[in-house]
N, C-alpha and C positions, 0 to 999 in steps of 0.2 A: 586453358580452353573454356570458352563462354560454356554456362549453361544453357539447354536448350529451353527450359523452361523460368521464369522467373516467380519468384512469391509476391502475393499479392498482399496487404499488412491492414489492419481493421485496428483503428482501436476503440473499445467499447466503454466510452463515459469521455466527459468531458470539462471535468471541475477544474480547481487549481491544479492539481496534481496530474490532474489527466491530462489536461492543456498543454503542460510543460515537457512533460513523458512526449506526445503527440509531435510537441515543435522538435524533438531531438530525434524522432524516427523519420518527420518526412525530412530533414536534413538529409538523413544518412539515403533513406530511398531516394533523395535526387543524386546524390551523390554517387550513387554505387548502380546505375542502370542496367549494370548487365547481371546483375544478381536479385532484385526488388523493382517491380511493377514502382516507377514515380511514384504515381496519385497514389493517397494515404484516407482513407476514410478515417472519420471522427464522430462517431452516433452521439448524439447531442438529445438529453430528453429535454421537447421543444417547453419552453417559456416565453413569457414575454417580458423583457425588459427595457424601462426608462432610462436613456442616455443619461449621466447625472453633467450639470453646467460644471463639474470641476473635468469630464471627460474632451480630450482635445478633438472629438472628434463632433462635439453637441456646437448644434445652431437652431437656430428658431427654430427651420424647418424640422429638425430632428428632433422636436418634441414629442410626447408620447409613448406609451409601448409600443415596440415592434420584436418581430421572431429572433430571438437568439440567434438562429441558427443563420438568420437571412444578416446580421449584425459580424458576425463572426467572418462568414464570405465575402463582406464587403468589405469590412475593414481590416480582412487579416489577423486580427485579436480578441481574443474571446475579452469583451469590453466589461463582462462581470465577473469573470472568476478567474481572470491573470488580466486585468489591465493596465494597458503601458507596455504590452509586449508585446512585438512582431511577430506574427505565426506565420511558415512557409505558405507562398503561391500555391505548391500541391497538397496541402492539406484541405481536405472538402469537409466542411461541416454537413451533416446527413441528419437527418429526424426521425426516418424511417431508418430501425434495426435492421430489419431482413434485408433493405438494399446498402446499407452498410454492408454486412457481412457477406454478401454473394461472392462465391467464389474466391472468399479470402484463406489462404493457405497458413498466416500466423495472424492468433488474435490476441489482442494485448487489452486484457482487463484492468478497468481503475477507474471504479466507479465505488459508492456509499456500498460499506460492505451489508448493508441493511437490503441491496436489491440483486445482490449476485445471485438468491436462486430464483428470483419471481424472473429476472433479465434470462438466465442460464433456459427454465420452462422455456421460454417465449422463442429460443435459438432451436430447441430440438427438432430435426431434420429442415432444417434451415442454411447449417453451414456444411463442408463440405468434408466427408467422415475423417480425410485423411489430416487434417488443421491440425494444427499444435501450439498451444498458447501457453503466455506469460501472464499470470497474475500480480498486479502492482498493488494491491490492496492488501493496506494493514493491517489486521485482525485475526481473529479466529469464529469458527461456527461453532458455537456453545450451548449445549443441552446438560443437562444433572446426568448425563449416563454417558457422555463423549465431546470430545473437544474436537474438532473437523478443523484442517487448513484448508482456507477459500481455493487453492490449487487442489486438493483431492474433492471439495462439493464443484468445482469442472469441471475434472475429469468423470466423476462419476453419472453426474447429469447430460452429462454430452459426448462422452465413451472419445477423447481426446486426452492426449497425455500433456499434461499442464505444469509448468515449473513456476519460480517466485522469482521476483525483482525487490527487493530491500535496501534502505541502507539512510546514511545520513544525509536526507535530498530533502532543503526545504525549497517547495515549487518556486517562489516568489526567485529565491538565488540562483534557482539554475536557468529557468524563464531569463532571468538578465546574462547569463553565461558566467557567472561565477564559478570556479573551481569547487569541482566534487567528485566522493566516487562511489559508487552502490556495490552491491553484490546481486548476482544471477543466479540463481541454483536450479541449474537443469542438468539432466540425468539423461541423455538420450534413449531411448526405451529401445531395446531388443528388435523390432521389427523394424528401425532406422537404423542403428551400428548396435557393435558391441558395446555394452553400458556397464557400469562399475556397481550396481545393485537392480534389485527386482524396481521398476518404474512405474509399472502397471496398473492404473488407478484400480480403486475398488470396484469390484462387482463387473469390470470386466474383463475376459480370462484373454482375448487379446484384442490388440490397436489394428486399424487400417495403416498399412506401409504408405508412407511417400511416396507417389509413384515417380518410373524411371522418369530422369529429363530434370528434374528440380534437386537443387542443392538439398544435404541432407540437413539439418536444423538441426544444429551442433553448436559448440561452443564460439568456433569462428565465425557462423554466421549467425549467431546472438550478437557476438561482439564487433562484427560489420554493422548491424543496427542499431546499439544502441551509445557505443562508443562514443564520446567527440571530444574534442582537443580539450574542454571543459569539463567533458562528464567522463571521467574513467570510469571501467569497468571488468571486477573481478568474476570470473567464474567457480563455481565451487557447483557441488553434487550434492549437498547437504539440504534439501526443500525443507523438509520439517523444522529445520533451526532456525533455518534464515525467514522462514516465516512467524515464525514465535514470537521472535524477538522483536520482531515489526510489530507485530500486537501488545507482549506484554511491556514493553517499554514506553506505552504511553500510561498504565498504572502509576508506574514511575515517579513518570514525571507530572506527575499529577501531585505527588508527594513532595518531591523537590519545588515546583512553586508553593505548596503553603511555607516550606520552612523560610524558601525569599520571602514571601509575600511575610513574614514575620519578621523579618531583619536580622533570622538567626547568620545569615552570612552563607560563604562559601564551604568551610566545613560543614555547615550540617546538612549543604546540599550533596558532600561527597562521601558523607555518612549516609543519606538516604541510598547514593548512585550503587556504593559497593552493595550494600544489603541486597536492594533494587536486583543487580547483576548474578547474585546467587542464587537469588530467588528465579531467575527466568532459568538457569542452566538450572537447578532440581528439577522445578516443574517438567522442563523438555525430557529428562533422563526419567523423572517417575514414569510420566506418562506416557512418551512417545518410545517406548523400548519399540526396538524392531525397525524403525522406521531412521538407521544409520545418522543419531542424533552426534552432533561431535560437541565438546568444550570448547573447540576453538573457532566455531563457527560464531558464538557468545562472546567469544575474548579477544578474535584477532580481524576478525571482518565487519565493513562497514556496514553490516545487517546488525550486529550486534553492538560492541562497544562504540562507536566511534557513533549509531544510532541514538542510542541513550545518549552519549553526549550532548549532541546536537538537539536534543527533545528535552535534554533539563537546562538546557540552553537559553532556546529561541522558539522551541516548539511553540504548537499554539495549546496542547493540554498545558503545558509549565507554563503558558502568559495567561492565561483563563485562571489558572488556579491562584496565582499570585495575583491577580485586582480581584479577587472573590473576597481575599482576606484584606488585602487595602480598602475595599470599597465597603467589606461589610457585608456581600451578600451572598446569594445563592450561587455557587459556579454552574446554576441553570440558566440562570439569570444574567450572569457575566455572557455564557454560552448565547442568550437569546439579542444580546445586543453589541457587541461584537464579530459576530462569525458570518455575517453575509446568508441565513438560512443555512449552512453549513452544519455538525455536529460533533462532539468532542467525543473520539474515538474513548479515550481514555474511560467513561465513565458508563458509558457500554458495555465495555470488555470487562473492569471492574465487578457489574454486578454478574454478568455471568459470567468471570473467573470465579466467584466467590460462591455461587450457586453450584461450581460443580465441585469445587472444593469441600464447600458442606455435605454435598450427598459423597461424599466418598471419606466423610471425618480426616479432612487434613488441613484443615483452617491452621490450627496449630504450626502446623508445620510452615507456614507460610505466612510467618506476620506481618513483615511490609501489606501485602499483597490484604489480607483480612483487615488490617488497621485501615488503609485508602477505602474499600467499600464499606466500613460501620461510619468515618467522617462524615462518607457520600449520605449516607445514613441518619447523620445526622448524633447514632447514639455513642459518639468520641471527637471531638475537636482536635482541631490542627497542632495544636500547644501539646498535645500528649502523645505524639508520635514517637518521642527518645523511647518513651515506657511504654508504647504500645509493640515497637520492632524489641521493643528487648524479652517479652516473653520468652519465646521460642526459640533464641539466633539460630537462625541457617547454618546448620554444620559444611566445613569443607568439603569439598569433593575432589 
């Protein structure tokens, strides 16, 4: 039996990443009408850009800048941040946030983790109390006294229960439909079903319910959304892992390109990987007690391993960090001239993973992880990485 109501689907940003996420949800919402409102908003923070002559779609008259946004609806393809890819008919580029979001019932964040709370302020009493969203953003919220998952700075901001999206997804392969599979980690919270742990973001004691008439926002209908024949998708209850790993795995591989970018080879890229991998499951079990941390969300899901793989791979922190050392220069530098205005996650999270690891005296304990920000730093080179992870090794767990 149809629902009487159906979800309405917002997604908030519109980069590579976001663009590609975006084409595989209005799929599914054309797909699946009796469960998801078609049209898929896309909030776009407006710019202007110049068609470039290598774009199939530049002619004289298309010279100039024009609105992103007004680019994107014409032609179906965001023409600067996934271009060469067809985005669905029901997908609407939007400029304005607040009519993006009206009335949208799941909101799908994946945007620069640098603007989730100024973006999150700009929502409050804007969307609608009962929403429930997915964070696709890599990172964490980093202070000397707390490490925050961009899903709890949501939910906390905007009093909605918020889960993660992770995994080994580079935009550019799934934009073309290449095979992949991510991990979801949603927890349906107490006032939707029975939940397998306490959901409840911080700071508020309870959620607005679903009201009657709309499907409940569960695993199956995560997995109606975001599914496709190209993109598999696992669900798991694990948020905190599955967001960790998305963060601290571009550290990583930030390490694993200088050891290419030197020509030490493939061993000493799976020398950094293992270290790399122990290092994220301590961190998550120091830090994140309480908040139903597992090993296997690190060792068996594409949030975790099969992440890191893919990031000392092809990533763009592991291709920045290897022409930094080919070329000789700053991987600011690299970072300023190849990334399209873009940012390398990696070297963000770097100085504040290392900022809260110093205010809590466990550098030590975590030497991949402190040897990648003194490089960044400046006071240790790429060549000393065997003897800088060997301080300390990461004991088993």
């Amino acid at each position: 039996m149809a629902p009487e109501k159906r979800h309405k689907v917002t997604v908030v940003g519109s980069g590579n990443w976001g663009s590609a996420i975006a084409k595989i949800i209005a799929e599914n919402t054309r797909d699946h009408p009796d469960v998801f409102e078609p049209l898929v908003q896309m909030w776009v923070f407006e710019e202007e850009f110049t068609l470039p002559p290598t774009s199939k779609h530049y002619n004289g008259s298309s010279a100039g800048p024009q609105k992103l946004t007004g680019l994107i609806n014409h032609y179906h393809e965001n023409v600067k941040y996934l271009p060469g890819i067809r985005l669905p008919d029901n997908l609407h580029a939007n400029s304005s946030l607040h009519d993006a979001v009206k009335d949208s019932t799941i909101l799908i964040f994946n945007l620069p983790h640098q603007f989730i709370a100024r973006t999150c302020d700009d929502l409050i009493g804007r969307i609608v109390p009962y929403a429930r969203a997915i964070s696709c953003i890599k990172g964490v919220a980093v202070s000397a006294d707390n490490v925050s998952l961009f899903s709890d700075v949501i939910s906390e901001k905007l009093g909605i229960y918020c889960g993660a999206l992770s995994g080994a997804n580079i935009a550019n392969e799934i934009g073309m439909e290449k095979f992949s599979e991510t991990t979801i980690a949603y927890d349906p919270p107490s006032e939707d079903e029975e939940s397998t742990s306490s959901s409840k973001p911080a700071g508020h004691s309870k959620l607005t319910p679903i009201p009657h008439g709309y499907p409940t926002v569960d695993a199956k209908i995560l997995k109606t959304l975001f599914h496709r024949q190209y993109f598999h998708v696992r669900i798991v209850s694990d948020v905190a892992a599955t967001s960790l790993a998305g963060a601290l795995k571009n550290v990583v591989a930030l390490a694993a390109g200088w050891v290419i970018g030197l020509g030490w080879g493939d061993n000493a890229k799976a020398a950094i990987m293992r270290v790399g991998l122990l290092e994220m499951v301590k961190f998550g079990h120091m830090f994140f007690k309480g908040h139903g941390i597992r090993t296997e969300t690190f060792t068996e899901e594409s949030a975790g391993v099969a992440d890191l793989i893919t990031s000392c791979s092809g990533g763009r922190n592991f291709r920045c960090a290897q022409m930094s050392i080919q070329r000789n220069v700053p991987i600011k530098e690299v970072e300023r001239t190849e990334l399209n205005g873009q940012s390398l996650q990696g070297i963000g999270t770097s100085y504040e993973i290392n900022s809260f690891l110093k205010a809590h005296g466990k550098e030590a304990e975590f030497p991949l992880f402190t040897a990648v920000y003194e490089i960044l730093e400046g006071k240790a080179e790429a060549k000393d990485l065997p003897d800088l992870i060997e301080r300390d090794p990461a004991p088993k767990l």
